[in-house]
PAPAVO-111517 format. One record per residue: x, y, z of N, C-alpha, C in turn. Coordinates in pm, whole numbers, padded with zeros to 5 digits, always signed. Layout:
XYZXYZXYZ ...
***
This chain:
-02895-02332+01506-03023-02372+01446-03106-02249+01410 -03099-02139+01485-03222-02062+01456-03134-01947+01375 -03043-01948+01345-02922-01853+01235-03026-01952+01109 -02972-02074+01116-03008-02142+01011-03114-02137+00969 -03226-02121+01038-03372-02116+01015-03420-01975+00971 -03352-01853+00982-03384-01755+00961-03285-01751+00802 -03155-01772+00822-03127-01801+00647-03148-01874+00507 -03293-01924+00617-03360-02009+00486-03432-01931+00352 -03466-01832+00432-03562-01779+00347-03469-01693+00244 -03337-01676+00268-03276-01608+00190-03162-01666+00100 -03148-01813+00124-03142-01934+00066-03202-01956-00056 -03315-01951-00014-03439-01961-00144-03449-01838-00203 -03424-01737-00159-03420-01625-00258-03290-01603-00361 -03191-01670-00296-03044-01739-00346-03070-01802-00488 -03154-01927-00441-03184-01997-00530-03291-01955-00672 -03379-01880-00657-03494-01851-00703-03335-01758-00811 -03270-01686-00767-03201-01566-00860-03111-01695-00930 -03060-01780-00859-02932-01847-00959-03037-01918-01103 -03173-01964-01042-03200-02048-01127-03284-01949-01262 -03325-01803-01221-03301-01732-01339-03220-01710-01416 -03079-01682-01336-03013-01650-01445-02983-01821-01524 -02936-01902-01482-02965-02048-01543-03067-02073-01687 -03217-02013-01649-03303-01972-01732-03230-01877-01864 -03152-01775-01791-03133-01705-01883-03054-01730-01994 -02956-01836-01901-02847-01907-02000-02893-02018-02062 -02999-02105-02056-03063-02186-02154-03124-02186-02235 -03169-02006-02224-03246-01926-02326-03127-01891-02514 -03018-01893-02364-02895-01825-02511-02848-01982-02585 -02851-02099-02495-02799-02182-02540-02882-02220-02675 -03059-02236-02646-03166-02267-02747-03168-02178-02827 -03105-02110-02863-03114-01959-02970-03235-01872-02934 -03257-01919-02877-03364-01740-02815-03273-01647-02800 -03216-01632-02727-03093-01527-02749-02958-01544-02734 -02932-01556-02917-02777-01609-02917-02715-01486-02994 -02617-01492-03010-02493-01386-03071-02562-01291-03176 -02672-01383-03233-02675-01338-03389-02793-01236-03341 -02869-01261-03304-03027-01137-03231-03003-01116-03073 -02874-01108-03028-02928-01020-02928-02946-00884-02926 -02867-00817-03006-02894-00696-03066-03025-00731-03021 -03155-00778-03128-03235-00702-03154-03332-00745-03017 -03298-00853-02941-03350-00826-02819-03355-00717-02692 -03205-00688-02724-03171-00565-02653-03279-00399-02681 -03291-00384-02883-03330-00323-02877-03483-00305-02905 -03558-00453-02880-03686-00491-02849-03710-00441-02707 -03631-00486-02592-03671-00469-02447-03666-00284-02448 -03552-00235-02522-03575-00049-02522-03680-00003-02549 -03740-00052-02683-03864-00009-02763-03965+00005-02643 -03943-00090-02601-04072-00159-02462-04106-00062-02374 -03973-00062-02330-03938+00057-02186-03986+00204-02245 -03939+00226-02353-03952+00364-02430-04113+00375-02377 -04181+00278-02452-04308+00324-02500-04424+00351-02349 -04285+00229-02233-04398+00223-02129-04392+00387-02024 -04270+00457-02041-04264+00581-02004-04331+00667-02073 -04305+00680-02188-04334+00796-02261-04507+00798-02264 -04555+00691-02316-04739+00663-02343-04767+00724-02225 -04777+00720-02157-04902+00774-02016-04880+00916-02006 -04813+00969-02031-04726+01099-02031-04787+01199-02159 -04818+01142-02256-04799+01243-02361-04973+01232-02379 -05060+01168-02348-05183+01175-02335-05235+01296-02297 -05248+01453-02370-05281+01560-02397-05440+01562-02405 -05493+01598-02276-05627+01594-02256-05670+01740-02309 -05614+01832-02317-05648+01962-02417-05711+01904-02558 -05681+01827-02594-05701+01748-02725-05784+01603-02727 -05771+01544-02646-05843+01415-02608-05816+01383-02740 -05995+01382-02809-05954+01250-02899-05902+01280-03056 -05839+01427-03062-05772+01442-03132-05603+01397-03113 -05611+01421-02974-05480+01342-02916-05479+01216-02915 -05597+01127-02950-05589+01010-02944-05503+00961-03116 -05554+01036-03201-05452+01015-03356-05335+00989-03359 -05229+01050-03296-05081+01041-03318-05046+00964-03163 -05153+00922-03089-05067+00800-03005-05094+00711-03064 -05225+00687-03141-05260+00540-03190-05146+00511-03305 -05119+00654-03339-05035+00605-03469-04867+00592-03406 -04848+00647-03355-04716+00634-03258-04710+00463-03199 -04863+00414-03139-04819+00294-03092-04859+00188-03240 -04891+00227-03350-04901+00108-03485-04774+00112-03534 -04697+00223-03514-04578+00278-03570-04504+00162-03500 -04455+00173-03396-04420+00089-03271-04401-00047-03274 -04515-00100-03280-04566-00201-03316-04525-00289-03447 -04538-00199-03579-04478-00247-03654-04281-00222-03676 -04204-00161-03619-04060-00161-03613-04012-00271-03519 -04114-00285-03390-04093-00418-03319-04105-00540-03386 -04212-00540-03462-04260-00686-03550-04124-00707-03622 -04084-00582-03714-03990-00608-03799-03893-00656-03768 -03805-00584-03606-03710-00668-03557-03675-00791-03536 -03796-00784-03465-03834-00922-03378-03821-01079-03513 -03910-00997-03640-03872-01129-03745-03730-01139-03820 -03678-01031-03798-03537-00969-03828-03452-01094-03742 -03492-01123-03616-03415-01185-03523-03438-01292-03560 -03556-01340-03577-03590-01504-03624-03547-01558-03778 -03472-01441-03867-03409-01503-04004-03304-01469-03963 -03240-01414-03878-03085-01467-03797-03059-01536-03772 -03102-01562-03710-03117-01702-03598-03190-01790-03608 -03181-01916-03737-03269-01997-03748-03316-02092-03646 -03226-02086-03537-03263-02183-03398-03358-02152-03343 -03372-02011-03326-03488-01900-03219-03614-02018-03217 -03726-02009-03200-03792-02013-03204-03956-01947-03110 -04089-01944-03187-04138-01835-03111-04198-01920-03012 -04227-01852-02897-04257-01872-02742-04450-01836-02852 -04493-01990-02751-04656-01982-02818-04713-02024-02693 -04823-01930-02611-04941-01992-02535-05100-01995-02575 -05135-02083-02522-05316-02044-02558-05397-01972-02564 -05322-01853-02485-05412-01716-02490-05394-01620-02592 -05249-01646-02727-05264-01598-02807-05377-01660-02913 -05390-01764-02878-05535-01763-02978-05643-01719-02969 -05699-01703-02781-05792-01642-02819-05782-01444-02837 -05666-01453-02864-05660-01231-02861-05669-01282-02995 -05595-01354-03086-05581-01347-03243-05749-01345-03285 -05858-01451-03221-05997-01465-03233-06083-01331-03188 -06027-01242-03129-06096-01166-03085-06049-01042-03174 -05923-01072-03227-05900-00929-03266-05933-00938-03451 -05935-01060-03459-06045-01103-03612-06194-01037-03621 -06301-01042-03467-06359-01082-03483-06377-00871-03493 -06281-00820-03394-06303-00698-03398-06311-00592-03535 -06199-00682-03639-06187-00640-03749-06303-00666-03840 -06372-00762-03844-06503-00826-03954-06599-00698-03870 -06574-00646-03723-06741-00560-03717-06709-00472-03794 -06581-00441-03881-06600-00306-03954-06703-00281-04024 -06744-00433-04062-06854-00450-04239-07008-00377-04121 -07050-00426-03999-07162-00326-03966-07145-00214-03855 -07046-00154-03861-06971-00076-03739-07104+00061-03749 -07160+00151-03660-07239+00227-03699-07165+00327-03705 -06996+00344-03640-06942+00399-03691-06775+00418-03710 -06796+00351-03860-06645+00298-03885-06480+00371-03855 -06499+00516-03873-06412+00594-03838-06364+00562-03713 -06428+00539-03617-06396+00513-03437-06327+00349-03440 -06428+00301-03568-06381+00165-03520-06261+00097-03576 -06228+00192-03684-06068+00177-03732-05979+00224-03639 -05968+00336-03529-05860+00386-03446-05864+00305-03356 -05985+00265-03300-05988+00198-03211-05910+00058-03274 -05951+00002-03348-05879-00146-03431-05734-00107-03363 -05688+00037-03480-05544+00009-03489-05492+00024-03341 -05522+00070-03232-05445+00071-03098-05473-00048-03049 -05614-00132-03059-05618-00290-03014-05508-00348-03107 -05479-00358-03200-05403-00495-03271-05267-00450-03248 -05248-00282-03254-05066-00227-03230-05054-00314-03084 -05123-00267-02947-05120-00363-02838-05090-00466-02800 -05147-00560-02922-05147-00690-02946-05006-00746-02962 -04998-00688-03084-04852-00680-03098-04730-00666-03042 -04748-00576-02947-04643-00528-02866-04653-00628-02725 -04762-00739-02707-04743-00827-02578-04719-00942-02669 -04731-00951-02780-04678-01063-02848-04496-01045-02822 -04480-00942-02864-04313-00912-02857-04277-00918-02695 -04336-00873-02643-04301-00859-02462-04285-01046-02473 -04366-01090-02473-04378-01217-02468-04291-01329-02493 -04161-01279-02616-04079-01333-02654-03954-01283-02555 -03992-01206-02545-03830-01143-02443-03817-01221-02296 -03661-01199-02252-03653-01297-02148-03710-01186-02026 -03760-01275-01913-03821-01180-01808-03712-01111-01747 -03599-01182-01741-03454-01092-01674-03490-00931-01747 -03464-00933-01886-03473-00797-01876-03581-00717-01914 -03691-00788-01892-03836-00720-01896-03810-00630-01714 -03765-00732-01623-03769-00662-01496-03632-00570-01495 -03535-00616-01594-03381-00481-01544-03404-00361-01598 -03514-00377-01741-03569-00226-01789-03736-00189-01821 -03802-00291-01853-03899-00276-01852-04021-00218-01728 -03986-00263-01595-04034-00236-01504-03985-00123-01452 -03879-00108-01436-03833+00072-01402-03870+00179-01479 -03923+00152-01636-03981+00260-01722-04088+00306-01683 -04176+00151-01649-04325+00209-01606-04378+00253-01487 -04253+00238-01380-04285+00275-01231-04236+00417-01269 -04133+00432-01353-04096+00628-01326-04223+00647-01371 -04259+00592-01495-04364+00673-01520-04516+00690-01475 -04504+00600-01402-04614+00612-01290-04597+00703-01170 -04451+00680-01126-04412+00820-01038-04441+00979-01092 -04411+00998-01212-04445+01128-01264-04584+01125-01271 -04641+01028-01306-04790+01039-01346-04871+01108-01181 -04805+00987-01110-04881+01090-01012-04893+01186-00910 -04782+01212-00926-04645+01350-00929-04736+01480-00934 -04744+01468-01081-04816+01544-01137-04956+01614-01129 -05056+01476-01084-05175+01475-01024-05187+01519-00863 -05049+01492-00760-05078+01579-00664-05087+01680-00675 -04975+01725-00742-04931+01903-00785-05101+01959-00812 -05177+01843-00891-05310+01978-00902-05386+01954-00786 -05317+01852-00692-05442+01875-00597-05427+01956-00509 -05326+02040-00527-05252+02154-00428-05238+02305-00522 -05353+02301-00619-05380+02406-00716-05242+02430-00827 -05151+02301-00814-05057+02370-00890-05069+02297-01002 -05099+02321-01159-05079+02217-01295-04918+02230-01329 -04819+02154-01359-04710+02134-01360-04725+02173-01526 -04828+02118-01580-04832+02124-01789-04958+02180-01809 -04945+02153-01927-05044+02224-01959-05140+02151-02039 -05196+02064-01915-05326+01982-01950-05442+02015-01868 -05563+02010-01948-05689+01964-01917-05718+01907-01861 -05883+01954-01787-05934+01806-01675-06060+01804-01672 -06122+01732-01691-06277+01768-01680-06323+01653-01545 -06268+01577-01439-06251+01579-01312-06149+01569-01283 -06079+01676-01195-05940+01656-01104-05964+01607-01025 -05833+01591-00960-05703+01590-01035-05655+01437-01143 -05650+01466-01245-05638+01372-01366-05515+01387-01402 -05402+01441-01327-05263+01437-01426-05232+01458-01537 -05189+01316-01610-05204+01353-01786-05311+01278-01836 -05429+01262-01780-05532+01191-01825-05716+01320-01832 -05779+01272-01908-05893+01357-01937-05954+01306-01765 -05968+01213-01697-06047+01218-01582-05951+01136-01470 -05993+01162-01404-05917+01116-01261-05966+00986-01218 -06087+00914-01314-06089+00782-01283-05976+00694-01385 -05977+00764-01482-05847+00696-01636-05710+00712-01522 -05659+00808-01454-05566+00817-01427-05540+00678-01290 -05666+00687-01237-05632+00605-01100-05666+00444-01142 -05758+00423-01253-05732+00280-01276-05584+00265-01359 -05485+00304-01403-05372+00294-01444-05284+00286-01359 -05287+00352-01245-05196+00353-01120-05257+00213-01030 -05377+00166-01048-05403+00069-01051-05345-00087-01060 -05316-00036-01135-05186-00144-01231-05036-00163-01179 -05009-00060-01146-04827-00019-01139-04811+00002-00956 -04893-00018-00886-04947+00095-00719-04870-00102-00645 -04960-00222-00735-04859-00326-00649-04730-00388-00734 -04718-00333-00821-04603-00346-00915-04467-00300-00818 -04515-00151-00784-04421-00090-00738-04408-00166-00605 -04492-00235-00549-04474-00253-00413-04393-00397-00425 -04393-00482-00481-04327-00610-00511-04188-00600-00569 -04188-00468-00594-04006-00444-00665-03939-00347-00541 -03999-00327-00471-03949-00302-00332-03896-00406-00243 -04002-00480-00215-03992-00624-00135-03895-00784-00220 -03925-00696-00316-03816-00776-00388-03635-00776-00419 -03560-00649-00366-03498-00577-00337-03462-00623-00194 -03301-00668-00193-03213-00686-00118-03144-00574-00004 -03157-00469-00080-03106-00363-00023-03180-00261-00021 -03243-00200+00057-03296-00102+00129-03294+00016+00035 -03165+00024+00020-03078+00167-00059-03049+00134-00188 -03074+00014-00264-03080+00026-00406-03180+00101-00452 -03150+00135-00571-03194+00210-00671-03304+00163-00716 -03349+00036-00750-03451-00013-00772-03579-00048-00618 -03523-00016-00522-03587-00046-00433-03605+00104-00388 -03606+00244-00431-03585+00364-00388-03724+00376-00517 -03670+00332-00627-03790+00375-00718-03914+00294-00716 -03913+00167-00634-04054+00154-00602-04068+00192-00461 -04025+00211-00402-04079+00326-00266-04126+00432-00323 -04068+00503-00418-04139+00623-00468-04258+00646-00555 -04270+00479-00624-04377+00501-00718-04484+00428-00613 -04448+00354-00523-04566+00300-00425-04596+00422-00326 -04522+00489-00304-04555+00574-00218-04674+00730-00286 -04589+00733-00425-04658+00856-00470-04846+00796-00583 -04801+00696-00604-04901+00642-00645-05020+00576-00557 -05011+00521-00424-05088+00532-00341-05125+00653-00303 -05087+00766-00284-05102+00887-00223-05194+00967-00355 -05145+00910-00476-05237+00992-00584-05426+00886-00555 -05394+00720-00507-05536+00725-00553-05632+00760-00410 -05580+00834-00337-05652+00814-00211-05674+00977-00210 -05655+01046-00249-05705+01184-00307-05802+01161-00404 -05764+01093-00508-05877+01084-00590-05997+01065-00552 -06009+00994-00455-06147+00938-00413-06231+00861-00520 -06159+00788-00553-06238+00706-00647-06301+00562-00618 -06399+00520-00576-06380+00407-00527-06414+00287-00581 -06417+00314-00732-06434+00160-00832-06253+00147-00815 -06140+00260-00808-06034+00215-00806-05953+00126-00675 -06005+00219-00561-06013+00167-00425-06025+00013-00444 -06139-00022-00464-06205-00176-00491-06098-00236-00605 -06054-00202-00684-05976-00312-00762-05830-00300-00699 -05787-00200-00612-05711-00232-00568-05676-00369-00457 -05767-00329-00406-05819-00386-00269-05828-00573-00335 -05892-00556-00425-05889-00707-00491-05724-00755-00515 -05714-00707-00592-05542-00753-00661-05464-00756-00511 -05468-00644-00426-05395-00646-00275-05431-00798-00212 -05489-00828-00187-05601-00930-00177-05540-01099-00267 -05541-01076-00361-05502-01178-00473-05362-01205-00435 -05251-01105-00458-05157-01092-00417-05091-01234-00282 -05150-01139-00168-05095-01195-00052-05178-01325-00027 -05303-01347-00156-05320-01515-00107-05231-01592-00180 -05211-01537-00287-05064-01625-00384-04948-01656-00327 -04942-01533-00257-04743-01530-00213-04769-01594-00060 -04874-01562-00021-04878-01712+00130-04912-01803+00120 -04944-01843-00033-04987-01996-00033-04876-02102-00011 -04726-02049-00033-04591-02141-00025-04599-02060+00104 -04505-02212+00154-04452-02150+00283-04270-02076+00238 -04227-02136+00186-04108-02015+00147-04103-01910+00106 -04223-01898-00001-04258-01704-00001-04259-01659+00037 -04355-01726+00158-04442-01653+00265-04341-01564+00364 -04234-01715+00419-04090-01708+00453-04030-01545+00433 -04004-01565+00303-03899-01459+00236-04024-01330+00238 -04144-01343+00203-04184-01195+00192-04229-01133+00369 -04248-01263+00450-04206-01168+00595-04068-01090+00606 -03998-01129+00595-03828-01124+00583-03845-01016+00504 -03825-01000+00366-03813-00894+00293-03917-00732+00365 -04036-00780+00375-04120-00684+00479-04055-00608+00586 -03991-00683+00665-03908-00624+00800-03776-00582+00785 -03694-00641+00648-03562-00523+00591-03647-00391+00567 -03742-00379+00502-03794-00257+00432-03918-00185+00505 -03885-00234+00649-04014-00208+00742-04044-00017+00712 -03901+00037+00740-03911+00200+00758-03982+00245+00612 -03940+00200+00532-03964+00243+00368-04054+00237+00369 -04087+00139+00360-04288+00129+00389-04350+00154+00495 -04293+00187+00614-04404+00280+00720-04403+00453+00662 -04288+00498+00587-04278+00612+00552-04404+00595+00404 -04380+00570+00310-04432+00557+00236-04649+00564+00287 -04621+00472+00362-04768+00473+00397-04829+00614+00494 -04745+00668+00540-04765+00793+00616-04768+00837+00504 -04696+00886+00403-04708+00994+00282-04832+00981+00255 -04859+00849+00204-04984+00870+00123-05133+00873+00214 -05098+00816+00328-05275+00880+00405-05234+00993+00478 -05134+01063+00498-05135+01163+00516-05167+01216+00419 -05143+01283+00281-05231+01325+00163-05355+01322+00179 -05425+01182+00207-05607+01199+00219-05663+01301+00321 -05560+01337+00403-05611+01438+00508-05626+01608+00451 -05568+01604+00357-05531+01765+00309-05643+01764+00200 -05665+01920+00203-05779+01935+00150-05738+02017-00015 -05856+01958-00098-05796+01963-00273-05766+02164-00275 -05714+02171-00364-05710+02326-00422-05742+02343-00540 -05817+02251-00551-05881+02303-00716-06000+02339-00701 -06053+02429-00755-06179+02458-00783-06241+02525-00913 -06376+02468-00904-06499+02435-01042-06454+02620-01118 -06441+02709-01063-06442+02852-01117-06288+02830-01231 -06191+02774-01195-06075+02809-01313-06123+02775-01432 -06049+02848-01507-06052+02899-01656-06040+02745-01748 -05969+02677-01678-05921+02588-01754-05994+02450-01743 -06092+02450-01596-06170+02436-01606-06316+02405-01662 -06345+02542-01632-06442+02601-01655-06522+02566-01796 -06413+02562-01889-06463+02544-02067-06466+02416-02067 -06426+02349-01990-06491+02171-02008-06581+02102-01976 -06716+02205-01938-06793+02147-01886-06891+02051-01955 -06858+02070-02124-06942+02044-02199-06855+01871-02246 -06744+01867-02206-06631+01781-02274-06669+01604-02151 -06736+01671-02041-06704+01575-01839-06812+01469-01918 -06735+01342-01930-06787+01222-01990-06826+01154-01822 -06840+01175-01728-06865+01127-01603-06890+01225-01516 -06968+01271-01469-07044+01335-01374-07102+01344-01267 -07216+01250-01300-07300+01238-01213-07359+01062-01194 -07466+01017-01156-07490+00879-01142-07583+00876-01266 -07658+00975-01283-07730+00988-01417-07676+00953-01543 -07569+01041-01557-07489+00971-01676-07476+00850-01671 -07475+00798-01565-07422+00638-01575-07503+00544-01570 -07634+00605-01564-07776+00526-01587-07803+00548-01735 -07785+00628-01797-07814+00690-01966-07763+00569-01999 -07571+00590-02040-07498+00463-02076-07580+00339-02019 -07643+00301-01920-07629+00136-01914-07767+00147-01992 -07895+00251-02006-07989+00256-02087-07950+00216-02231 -07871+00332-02281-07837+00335-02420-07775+00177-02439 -07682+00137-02357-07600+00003-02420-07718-00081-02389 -07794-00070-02310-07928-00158-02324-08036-00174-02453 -08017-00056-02485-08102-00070-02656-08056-00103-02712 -07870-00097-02682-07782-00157-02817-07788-00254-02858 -07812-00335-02741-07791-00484-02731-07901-00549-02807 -08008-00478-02763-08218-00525-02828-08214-00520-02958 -08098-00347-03050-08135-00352-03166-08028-00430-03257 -07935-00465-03166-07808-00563-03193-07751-00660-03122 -07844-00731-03127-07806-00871-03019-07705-00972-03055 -07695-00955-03204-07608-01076-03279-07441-01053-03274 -07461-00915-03373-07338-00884-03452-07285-00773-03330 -07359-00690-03288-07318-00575-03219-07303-00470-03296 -07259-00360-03269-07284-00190-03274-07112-00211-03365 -07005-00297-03330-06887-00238-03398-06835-00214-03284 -06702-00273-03268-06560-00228-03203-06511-00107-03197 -06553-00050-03051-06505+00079-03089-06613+00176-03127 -06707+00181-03107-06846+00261-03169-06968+00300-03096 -06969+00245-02992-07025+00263-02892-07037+00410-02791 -06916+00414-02776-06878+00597-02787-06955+00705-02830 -06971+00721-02970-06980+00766-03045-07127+00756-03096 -07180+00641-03094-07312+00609-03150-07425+00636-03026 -07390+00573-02902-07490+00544-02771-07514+00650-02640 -07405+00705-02659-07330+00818-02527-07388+00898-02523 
***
């Protein structure tokens, strides 16, 4: 009885995998992905993975928002070779059909509404780059959206945990005086990001990603369960240096959200005790890494060179600055209550 009671939970984890792949095969049967587009599903889910490594990475804070030009255009670029496929696949395959929820109507309503502020934008230049990285975006979760989740998680999720592992890889290295590249910071340690709050709400994102593709992981010593030990481990350890604590707090929420979801079944609950105590060491190590980190003290300091010349560039500072902004967006609102300032313009016009 109690063999049996303890192999329940892995029963249901039995089950939960057969009836994906099941999913996966009713996906090929309905022409979502049959003979004729899997090609281009295959090389939809690459595009994906590509973009989710490479983007966080090439964000050249020496340049900021001159660096912002050739990602926005890199991700419209993107965006449109995905579209093309993706309809490439649907005059293949006249069976396909597209996967539609309610929340694409309201991004399609919002990203209309972003385009009409061009006509009073105060300033249109910002509010075209800005456009084109909102609608390329758009685009690219429209396409995520069509793909099957099997291999959103066999490649999509390992792109963005490495690259969250390097991301904050990278950001220890400066908190131990060492820059690995040759980026800018106007607060360290920021990695490949202009501030160390951009960097830690992004790790934000990927910090319980990584931790659920651990616990999700059968084996201790797989590969996928090694690379979210490493991106949970190095990505917790990057935001608890940071000291940031609007990031702290959204972690703390989603941590929070999380474990009321997955204990609301009792078989989750089941399987994620279970999965917890295979991977007990991984994650007691992991958690030593990273509050051990909060104990060591930064090596950067305000005198470097590289530094030094950005003092004029530090969009966050002090609490002052952050009283200006809620001033300024406060007049925005008085001298534009209707239409608004323009998508994207705010920046530029109020700051």
């Amino acid at each position: 009885m109690v063999d049996e009671q303890q192999s329940s939970p892995q029963r249901s984890f039995d089950q939960s995998q057969q009836s994906n792949t099941e999913a996966f095969s009713s996906a090929q049967a309905d022409g979502v992905i049959s003979a004729g587009n899997n090609s281009a599903i295959y090389t939809l889910t690459g595009l994906l993975a590509l973009l989710a490594l490479i983007l966080p990475l090439i964000f050249w804070p020496s340049l900021y928002y001159a660096a912002s030009i050739p990602r926005q255009v890199l991700l419209a670029v993107s965006a449109g070779i995905g579209l093309f496929i993706l309809s490439l696949g649907f005059v293949i395959n006249r069976k396909a059909s597209l996967h539609w929820h309610p929340v694409f109507a309201l991004i399609a309503g919002l990203l209309i509404w972003s385009a009409l502020s061009l006509f009073w934008s105060q300033d249109p230049g910002s509010s075209r780059l800005a456009l084109m990285q909102f609608g390329a975006l758009m685009v690219l979760f429209l396409i995520a959206s069509q793909l099957p989740e099997q291999l959103l998680r066999r490649y999509l999720i390992p792109a963005a945990l490495l690259a969250a592992a390097l991301v904050a890889l990278v950001g220890i290295c400066q908190h131990f005086g060492w820059n690995p590249l040759p980026v800018r910071q106007s607060s360290p340690p920021a990695s490949t990001f202009l501030n160390k709050n951009y960097a830690a709400n992004y790790l934000d994102l990927l910090v319980p990603v990584a931790l659920l593709t651990l616990l999700a992981e059968s084996r201790p010593t797989g590969w996928r369960a090694l690379l979210g030990a490493m991106a949970f481990a190095l990505g917790l350890g990057f935001l608890f240096i940071s000291q940031t604590r609007g990031s702290w707090l959204g972690l703390f929420v989603a941590c929070i959200a999380l474990i009321v979801i997955y204990l609301s079944d009792s078989q989750t609950k089941a399987l994620l005790i279970q999965s917890a105590r295979r991977h007990r060491y991984t994650l007691l190590l992991a958690l030593v890494f990273a509050i051990g980190l909060s104990f060591t003290e930064s090596q950067v300091r305000p005198d470097r060179e590289d530094l030094a010349t950005l003092v004029s560039m530090t969009p966050d500072r002090s609490t002052g600055i952050r009283l200006d902004m809620y001033l300024n967006a406060s007049a925005g609102i008085i001298d534009n209550p209707l239409l608004g300032v323009g998508y994207g313009a705010f920046a530029s016009g109020f700051l």
